[in-house]
PyMOL Python script that loads the backbone (N, CA, C, O; Angstrom):
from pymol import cmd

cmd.read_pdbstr("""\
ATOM      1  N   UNK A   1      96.939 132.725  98.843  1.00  0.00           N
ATOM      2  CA  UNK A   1      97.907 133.671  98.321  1.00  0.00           C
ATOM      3  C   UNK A   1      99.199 132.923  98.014  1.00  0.00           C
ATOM      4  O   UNK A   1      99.547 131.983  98.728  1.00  0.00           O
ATOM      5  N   UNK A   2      99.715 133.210  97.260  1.00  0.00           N
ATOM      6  CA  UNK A   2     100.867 132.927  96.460  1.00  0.00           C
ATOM      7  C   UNK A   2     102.327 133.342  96.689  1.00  0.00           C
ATOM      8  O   UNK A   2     102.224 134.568  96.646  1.00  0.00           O
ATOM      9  N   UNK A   3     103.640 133.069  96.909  1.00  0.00           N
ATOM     10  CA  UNK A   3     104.523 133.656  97.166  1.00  0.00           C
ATOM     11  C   UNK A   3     105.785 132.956  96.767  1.00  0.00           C
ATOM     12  O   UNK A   3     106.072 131.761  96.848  1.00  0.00           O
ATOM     13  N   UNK A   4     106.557 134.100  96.262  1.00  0.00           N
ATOM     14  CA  UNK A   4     107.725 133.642  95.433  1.00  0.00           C
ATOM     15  C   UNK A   4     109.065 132.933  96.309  1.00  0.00           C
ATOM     16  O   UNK A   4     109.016 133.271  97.492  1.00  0.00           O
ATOM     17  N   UNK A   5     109.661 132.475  96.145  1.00  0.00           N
ATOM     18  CA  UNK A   5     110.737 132.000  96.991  1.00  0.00           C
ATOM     19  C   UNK A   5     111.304 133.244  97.689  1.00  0.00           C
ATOM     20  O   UNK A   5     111.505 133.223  98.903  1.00  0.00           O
ATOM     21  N   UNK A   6     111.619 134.560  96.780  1.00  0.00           N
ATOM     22  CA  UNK A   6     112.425 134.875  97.534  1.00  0.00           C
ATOM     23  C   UNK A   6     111.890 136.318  98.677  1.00  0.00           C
ATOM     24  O   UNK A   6     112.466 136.955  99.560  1.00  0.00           O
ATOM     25  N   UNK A   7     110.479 136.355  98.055  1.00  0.00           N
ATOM     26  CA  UNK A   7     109.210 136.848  99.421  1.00  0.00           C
ATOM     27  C   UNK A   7     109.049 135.838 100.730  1.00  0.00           C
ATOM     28  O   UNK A   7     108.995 136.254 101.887  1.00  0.00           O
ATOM     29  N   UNK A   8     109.002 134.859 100.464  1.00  0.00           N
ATOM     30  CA  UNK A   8     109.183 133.852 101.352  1.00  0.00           C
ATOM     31  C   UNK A   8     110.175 134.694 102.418  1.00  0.00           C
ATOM     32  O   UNK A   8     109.832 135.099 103.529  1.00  0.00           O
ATOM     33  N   UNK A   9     111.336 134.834 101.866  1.00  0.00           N
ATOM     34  CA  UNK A   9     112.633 134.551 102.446  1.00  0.00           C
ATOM     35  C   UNK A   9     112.898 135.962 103.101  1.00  0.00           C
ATOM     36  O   UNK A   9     113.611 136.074 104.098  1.00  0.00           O
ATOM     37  N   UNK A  10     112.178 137.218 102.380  1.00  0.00           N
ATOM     38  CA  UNK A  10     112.365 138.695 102.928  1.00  0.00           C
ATOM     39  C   UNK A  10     110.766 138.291 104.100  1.00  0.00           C
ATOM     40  O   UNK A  10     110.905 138.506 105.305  1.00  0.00           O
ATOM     41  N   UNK A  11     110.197 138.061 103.883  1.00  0.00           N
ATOM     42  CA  UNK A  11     108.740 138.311 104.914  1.00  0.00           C
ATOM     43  C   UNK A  11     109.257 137.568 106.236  1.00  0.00           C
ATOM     44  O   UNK A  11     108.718 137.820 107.314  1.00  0.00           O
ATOM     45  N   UNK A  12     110.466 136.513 106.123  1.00  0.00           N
ATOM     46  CA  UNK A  12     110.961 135.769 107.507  1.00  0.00           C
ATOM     47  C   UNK A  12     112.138 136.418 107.830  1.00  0.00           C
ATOM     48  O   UNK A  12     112.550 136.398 108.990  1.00  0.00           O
ATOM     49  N   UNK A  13     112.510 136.779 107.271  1.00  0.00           N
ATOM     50  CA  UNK A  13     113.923 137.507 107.378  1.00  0.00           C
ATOM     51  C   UNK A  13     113.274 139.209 107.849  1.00  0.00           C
ATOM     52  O   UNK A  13     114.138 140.064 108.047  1.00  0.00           O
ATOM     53  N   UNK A  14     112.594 139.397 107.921  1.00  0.00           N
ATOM     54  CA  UNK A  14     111.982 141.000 107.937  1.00  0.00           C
ATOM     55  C   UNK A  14     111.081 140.943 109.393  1.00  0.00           C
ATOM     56  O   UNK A  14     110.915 141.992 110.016  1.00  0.00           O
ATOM     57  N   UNK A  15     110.618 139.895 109.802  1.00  0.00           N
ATOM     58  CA  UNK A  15     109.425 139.780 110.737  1.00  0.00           C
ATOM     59  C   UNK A  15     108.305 139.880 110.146  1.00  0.00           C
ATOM     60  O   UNK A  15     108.029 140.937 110.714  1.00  0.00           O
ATOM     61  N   UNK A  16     107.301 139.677 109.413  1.00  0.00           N
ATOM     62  CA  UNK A  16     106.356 140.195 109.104  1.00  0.00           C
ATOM     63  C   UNK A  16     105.428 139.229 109.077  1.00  0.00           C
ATOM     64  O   UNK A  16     105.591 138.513 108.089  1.00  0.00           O
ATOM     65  N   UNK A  17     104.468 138.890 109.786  1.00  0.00           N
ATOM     66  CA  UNK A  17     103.437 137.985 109.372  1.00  0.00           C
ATOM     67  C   UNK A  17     102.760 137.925 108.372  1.00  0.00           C
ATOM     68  O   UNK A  17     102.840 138.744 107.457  1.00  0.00           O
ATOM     69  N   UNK A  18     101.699 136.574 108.403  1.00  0.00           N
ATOM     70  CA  UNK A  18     101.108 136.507 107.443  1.00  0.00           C
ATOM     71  C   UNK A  18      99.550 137.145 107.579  1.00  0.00           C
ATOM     72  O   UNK A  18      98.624 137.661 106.954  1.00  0.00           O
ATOM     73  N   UNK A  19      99.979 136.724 108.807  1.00  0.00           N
ATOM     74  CA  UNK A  19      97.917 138.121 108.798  1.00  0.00           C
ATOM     75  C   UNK A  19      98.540 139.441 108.630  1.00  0.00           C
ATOM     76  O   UNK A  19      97.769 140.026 107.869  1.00  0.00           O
ATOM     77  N   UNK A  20      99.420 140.161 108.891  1.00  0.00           N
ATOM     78  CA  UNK A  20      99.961 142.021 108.515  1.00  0.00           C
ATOM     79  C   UNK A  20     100.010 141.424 106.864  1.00  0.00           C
ATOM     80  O   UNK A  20      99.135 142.038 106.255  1.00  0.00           O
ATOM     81  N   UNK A  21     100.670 140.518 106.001  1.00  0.00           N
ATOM     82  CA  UNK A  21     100.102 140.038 105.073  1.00  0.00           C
ATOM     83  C   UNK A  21      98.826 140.016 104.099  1.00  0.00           C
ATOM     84  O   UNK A  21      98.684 140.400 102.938  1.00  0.00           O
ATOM     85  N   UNK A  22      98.058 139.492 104.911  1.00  0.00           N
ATOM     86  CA  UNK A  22      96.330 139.008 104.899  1.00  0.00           C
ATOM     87  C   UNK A  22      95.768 140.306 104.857  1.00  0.00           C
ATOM     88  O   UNK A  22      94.931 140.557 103.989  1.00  0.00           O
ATOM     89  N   UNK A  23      96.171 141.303 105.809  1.00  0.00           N
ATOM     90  CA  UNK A  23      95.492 142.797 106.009  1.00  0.00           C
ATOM     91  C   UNK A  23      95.955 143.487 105.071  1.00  0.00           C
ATOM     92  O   UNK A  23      94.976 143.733 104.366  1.00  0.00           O
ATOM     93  N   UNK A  24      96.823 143.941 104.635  1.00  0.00           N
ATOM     94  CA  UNK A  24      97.720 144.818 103.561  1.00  0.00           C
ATOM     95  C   UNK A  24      96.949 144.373 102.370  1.00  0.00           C
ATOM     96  O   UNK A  24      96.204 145.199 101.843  1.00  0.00           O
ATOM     97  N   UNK A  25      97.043 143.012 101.812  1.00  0.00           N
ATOM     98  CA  UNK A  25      95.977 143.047 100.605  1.00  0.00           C
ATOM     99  C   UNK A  25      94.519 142.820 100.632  1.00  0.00           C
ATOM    100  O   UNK A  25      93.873 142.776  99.585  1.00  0.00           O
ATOM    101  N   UNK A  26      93.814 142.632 102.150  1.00  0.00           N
ATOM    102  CA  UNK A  26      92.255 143.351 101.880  1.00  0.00           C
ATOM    103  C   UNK A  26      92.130 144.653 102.283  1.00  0.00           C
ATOM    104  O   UNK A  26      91.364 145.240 101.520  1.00  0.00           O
ATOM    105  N   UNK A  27      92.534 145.329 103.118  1.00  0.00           N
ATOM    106  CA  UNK A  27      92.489 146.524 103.460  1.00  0.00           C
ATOM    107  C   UNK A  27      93.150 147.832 102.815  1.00  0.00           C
ATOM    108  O   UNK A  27      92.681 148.965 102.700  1.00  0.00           O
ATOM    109  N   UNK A  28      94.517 147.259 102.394  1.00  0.00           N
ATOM    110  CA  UNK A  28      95.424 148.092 101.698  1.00  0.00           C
ATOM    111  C   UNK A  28      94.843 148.744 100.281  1.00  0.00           C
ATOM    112  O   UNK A  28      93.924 148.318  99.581  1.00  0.00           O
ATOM    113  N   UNK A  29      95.786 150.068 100.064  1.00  0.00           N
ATOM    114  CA  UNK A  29      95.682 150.616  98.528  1.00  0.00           C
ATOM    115  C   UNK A  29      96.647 150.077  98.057  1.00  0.00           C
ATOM    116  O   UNK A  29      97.574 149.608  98.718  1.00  0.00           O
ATOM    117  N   UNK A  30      96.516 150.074  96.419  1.00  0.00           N
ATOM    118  CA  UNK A  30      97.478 149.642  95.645  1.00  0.00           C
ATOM    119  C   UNK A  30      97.486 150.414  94.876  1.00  0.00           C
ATOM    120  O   UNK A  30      96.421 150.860  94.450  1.00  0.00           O
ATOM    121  N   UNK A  31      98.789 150.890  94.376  1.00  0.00           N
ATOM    122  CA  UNK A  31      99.332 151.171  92.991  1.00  0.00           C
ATOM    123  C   UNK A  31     100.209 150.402  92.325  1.00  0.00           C
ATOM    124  O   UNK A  31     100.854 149.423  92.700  1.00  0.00           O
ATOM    125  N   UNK A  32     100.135 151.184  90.874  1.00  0.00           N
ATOM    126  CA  UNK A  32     101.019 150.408  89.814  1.00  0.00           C
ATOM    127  C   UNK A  32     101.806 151.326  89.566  1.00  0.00           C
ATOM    128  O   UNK A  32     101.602 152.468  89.155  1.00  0.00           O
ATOM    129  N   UNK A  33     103.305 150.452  89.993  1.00  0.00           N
ATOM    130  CA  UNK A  33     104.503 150.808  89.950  1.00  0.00           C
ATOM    131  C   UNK A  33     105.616 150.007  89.390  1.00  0.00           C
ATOM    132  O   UNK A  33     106.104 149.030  89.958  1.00  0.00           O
ATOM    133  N   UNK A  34     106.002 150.491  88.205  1.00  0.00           N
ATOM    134  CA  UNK A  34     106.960 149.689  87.455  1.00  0.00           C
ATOM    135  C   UNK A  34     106.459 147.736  86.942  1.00  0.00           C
ATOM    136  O   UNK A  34     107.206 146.777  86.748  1.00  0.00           O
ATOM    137  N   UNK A  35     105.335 147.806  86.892  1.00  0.00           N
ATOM    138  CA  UNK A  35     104.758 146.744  86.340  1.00  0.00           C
ATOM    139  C   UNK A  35     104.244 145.780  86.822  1.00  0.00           C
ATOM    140  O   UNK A  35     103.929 144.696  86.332  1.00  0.00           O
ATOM    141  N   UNK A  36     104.086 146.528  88.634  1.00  0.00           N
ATOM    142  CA  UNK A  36     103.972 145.562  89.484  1.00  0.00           C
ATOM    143  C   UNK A  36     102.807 146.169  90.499  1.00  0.00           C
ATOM    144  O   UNK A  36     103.153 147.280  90.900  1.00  0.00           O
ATOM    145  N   UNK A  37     101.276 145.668  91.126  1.00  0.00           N
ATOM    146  CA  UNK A  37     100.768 146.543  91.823  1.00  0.00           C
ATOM    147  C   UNK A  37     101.921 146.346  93.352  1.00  0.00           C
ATOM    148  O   UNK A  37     102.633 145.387  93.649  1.00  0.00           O
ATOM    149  N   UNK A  38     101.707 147.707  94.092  1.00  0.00           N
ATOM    150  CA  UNK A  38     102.076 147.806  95.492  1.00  0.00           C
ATOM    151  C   UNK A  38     101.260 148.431  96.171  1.00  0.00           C
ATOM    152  O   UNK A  38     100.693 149.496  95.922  1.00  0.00           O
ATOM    153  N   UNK A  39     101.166 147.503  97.390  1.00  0.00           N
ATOM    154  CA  UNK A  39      99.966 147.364  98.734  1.00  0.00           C
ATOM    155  C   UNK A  39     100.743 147.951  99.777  1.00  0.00           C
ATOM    156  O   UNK A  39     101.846 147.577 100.176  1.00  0.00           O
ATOM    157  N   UNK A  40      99.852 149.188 100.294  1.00  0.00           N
ATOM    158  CA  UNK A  40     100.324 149.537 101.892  1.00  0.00           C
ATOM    159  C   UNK A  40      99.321 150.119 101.909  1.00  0.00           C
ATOM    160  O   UNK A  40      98.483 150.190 101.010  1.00  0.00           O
ATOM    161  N   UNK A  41      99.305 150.745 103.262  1.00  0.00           N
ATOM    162  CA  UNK A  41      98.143 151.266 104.045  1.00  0.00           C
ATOM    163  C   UNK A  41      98.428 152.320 104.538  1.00  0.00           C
ATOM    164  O   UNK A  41      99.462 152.433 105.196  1.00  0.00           O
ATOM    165  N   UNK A  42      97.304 153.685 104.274  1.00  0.00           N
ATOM    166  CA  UNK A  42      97.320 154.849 104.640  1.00  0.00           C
ATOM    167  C   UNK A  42      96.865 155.340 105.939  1.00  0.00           C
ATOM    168  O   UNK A  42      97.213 154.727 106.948  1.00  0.00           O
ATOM    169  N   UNK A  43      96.099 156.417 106.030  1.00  0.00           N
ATOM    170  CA  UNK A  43      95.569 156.697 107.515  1.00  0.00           C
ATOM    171  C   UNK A  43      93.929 155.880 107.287  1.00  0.00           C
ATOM    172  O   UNK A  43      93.530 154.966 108.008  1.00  0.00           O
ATOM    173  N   UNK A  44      93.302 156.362 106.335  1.00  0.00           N
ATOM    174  CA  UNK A  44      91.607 156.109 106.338  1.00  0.00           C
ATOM    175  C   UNK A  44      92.134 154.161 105.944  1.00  0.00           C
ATOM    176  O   UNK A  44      91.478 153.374 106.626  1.00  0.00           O
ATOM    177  N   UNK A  45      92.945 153.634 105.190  1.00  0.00           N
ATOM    178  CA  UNK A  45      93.038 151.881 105.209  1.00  0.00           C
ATOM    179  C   UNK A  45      93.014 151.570 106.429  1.00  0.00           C
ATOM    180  O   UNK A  45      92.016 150.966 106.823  1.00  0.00           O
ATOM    181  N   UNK A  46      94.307 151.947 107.577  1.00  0.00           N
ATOM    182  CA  UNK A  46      94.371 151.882 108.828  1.00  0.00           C
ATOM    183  C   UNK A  46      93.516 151.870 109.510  1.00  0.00           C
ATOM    184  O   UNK A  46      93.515 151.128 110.493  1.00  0.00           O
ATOM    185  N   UNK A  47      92.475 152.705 109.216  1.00  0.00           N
ATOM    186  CA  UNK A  47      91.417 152.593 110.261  1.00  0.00           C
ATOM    187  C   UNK A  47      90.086 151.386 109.796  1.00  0.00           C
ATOM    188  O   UNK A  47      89.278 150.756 110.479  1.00  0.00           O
ATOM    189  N   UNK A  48      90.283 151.439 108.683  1.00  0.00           N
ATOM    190  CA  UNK A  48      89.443 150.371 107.784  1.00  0.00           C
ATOM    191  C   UNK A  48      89.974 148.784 108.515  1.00  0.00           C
ATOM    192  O   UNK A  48      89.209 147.829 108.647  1.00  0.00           O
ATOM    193  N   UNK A  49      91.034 148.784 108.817  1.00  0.00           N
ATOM    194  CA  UNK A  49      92.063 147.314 109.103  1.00  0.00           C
ATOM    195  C   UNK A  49      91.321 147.515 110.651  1.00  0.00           C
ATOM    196  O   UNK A  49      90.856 146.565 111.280  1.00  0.00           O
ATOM    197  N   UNK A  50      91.312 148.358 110.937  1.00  0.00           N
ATOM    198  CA  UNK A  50      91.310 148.292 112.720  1.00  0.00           C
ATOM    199  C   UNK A  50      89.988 148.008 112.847  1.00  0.00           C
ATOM    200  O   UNK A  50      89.826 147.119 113.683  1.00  0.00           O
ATOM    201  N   UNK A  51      88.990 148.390 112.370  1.00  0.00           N
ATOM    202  CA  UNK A  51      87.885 148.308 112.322  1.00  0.00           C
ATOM    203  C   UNK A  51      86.883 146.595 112.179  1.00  0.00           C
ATOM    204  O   UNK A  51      86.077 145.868 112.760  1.00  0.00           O
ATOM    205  N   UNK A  52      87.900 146.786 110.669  1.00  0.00           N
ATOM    206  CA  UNK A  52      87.890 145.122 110.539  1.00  0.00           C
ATOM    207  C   UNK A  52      88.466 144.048 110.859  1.00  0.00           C
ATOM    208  O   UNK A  52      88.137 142.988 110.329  1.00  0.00           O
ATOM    209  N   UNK A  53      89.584 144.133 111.931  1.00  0.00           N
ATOM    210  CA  UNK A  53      90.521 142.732 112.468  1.00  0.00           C
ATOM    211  C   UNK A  53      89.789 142.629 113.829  1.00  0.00           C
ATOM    212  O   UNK A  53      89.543 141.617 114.485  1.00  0.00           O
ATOM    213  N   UNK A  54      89.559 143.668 114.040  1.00  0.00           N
ATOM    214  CA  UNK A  54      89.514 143.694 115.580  1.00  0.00           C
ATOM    215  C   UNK A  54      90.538 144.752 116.921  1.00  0.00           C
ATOM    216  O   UNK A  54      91.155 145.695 116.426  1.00  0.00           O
ATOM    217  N   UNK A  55      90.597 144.672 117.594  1.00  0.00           N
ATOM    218  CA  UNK A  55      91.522 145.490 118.406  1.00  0.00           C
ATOM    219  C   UNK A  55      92.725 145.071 118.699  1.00  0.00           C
ATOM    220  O   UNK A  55      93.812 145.644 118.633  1.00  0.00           O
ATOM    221  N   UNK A  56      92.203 143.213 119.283  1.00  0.00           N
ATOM    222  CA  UNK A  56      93.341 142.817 119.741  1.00  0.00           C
ATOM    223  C   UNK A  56      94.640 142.405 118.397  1.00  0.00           C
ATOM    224  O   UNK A  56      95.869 142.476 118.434  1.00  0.00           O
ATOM    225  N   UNK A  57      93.503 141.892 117.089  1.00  0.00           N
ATOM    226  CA  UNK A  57      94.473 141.063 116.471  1.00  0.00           C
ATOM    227  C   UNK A  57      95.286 142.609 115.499  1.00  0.00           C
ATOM    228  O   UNK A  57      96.449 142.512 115.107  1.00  0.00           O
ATOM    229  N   UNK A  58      94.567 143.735 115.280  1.00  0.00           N
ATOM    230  CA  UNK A  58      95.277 144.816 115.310  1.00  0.00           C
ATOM    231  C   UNK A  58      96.714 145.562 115.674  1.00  0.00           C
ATOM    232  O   UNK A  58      97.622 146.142 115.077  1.00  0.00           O
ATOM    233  N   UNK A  59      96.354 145.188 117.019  1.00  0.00           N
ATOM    234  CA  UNK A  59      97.474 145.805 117.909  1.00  0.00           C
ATOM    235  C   UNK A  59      98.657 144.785 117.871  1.00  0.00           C
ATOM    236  O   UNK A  59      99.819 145.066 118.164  1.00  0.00           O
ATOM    237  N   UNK A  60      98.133 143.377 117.409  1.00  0.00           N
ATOM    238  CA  UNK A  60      98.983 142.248 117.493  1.00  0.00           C
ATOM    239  C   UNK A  60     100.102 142.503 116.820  1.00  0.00           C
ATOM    240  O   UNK A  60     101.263 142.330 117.188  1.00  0.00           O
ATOM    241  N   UNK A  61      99.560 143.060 115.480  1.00  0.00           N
ATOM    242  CA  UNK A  61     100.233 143.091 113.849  1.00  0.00           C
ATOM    243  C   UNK A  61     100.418 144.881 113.313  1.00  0.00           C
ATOM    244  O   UNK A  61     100.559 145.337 112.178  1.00  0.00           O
ATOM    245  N   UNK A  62     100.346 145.577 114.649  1.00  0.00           N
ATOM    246  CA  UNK A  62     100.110 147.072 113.961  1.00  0.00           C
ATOM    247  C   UNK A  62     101.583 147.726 113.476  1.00  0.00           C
ATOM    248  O   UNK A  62     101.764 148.645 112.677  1.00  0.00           O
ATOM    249  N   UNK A  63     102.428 147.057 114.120  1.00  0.00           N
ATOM    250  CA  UNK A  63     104.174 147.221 113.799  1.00  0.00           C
ATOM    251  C   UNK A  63     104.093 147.052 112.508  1.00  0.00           C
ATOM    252  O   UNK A  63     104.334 147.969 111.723  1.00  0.00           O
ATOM    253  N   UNK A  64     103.683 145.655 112.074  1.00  0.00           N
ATOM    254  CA  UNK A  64     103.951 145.472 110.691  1.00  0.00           C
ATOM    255  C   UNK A  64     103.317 145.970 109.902  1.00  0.00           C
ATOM    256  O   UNK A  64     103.532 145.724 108.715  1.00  0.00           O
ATOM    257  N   UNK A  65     102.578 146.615 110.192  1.00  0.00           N
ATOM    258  CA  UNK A  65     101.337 147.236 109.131  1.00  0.00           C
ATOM    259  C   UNK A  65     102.182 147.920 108.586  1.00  0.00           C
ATOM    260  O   UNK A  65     102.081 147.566 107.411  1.00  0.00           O
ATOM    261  N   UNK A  66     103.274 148.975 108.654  1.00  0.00           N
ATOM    262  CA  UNK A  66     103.710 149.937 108.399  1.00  0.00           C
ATOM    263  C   UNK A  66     105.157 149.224 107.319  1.00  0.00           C
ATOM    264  O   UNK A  66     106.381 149.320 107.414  1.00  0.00           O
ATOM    265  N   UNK A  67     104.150 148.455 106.245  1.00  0.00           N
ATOM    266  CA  UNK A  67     104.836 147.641 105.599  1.00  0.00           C
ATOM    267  C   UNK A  67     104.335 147.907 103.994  1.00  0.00           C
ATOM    268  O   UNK A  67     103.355 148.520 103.570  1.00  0.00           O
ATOM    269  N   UNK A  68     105.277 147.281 103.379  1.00  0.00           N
ATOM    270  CA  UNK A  68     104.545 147.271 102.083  1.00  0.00           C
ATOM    271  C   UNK A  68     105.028 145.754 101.350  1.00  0.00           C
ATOM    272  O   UNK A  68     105.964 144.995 101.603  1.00  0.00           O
ATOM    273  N   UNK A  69     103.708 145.699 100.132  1.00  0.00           N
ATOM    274  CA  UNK A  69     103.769 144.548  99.296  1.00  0.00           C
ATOM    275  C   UNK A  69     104.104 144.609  97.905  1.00  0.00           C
ATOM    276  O   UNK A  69     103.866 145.716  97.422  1.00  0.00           O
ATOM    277  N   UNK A  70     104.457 143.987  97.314  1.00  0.00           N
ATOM    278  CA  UNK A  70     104.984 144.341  95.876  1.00  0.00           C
ATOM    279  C   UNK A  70     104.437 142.856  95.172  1.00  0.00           C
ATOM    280  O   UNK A  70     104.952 141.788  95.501  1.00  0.00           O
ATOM    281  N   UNK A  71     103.383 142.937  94.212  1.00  0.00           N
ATOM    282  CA  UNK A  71     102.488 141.667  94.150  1.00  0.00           C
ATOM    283  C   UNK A  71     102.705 141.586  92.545  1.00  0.00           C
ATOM    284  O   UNK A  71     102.228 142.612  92.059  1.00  0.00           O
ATOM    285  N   UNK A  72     103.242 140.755  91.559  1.00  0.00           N
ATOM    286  CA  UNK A  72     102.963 140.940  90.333  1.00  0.00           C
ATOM    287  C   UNK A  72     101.233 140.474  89.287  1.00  0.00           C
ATOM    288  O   UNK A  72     100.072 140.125  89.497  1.00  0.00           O
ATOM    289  N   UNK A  73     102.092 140.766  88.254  1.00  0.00           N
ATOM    290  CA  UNK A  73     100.417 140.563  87.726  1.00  0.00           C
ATOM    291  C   UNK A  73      99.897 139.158  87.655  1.00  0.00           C
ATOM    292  O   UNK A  73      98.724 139.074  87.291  1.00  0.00           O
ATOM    293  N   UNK A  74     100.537 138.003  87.933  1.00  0.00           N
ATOM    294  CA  UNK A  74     100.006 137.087  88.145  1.00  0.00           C
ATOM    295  C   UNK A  74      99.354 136.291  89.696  1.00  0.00           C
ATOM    296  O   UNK A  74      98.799 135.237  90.007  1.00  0.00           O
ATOM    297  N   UNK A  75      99.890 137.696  90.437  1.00  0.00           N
ATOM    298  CA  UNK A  75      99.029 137.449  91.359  1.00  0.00           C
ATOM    299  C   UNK A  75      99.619 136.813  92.839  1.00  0.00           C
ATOM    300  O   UNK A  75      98.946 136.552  93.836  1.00  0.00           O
ATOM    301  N   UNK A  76     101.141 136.645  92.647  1.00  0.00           N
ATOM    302  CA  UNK A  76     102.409 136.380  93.509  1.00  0.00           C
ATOM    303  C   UNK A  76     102.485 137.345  94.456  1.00  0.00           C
ATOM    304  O   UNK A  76     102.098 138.459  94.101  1.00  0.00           O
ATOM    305  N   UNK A  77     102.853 137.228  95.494  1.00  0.00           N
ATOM    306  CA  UNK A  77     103.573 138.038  96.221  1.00  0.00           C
ATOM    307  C   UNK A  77     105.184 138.288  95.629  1.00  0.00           C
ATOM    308  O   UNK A  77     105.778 137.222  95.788  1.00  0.00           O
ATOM    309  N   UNK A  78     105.853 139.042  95.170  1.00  0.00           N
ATOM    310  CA  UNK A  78     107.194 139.279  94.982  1.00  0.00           C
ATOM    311  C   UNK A  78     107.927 139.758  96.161  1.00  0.00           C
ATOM    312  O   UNK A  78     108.523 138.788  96.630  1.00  0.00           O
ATOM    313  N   UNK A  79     108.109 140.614  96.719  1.00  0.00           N
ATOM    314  CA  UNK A  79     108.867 141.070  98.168  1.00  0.00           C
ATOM    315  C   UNK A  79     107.721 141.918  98.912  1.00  0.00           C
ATOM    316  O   UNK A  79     106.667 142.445  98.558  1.00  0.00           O
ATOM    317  N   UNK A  80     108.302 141.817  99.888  1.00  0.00           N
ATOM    318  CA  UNK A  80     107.784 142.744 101.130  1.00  0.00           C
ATOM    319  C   UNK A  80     108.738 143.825 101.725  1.00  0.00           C
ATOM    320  O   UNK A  80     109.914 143.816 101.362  1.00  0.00           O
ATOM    321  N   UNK A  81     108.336 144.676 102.543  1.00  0.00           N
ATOM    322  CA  UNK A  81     109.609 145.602 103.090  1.00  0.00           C
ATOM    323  C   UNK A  81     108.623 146.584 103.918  1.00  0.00           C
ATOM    324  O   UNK A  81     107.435 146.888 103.811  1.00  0.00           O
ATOM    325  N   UNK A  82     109.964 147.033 105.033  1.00  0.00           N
ATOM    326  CA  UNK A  82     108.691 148.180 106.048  1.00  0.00           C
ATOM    327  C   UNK A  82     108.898 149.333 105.332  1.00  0.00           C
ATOM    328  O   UNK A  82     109.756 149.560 104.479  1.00  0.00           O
ATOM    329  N   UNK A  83     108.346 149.782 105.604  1.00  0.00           N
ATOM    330  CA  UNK A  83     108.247 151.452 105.240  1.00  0.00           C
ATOM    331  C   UNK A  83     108.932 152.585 105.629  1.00  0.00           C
ATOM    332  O   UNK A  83     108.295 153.493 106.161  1.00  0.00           O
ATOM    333  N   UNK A  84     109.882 152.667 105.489  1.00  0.00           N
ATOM    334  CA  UNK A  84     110.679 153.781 106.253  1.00  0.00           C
ATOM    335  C   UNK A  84     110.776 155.077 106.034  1.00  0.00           C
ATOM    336  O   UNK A  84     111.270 155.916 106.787  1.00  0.00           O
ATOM    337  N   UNK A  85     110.184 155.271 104.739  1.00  0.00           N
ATOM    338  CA  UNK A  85     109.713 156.714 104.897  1.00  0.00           C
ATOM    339  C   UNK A  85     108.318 156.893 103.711  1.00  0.00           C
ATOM    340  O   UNK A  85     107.719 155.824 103.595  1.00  0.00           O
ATOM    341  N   UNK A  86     107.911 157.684 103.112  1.00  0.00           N
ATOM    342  CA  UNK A  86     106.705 157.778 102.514  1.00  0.00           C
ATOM    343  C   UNK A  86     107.175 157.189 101.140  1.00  0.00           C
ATOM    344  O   UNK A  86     108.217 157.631 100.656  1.00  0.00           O
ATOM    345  N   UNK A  87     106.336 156.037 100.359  1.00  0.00           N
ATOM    346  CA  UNK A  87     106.080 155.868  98.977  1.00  0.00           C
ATOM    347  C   UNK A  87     105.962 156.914  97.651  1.00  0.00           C
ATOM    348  O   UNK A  87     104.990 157.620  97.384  1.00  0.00           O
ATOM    349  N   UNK A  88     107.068 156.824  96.994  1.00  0.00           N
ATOM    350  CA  UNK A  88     107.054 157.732  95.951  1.00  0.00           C
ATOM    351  C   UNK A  88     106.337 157.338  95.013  1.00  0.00           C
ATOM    352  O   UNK A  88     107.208 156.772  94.352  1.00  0.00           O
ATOM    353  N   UNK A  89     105.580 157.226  94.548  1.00  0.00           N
ATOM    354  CA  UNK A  89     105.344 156.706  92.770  1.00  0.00           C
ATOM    355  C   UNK A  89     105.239 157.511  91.689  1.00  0.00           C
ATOM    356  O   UNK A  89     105.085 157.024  90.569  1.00  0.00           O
TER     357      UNK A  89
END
""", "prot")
cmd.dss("prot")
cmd.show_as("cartoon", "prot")
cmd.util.cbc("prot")
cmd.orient("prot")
């Protein structure tokens, strides 16, 4: 995966790992929003992630889950950010 300087700089500056990372774009939904897909995770992804990480590495990263990705079309990560209240699109 790919990441722009200044995703770099919000994903360390934010806390967010790179496996809550890793999970958000296999597990996560995406939409297209303003020209860009965005990755987060609902209730049925959530359980899809839990299912598939495991329990422990789950619970490790479940803070950050409650995150989102903003990925352009070439396939970058552009920013990250938590979620603080529900996604409009």
């Amino acid at each position: 995966m790919e990441f722009t300087h200044h995703a770099q700089t919000r994903l360390q500056q934010r806390g967010i790992p790179t496996e809550a990372v890793d999970a958000l774009l296999a597990y996560g939904n995406s939409r297209r929003h303003h020209g860009a897909d965005v990755y987060y995770l609902d209730r049925q992804a959530r359980s899809r992630a839990k299912a598939g990480l495991g329990s422990r590495l789950f619970n490790r990263i479940e803070k950050a889950l409650d995150s989102y990705l903003v990925v352009g079309d070439d396939g970058a990560v552009i920013t990250a950010a938590h979620r603080l209240q529900r996604l409009k699109f």
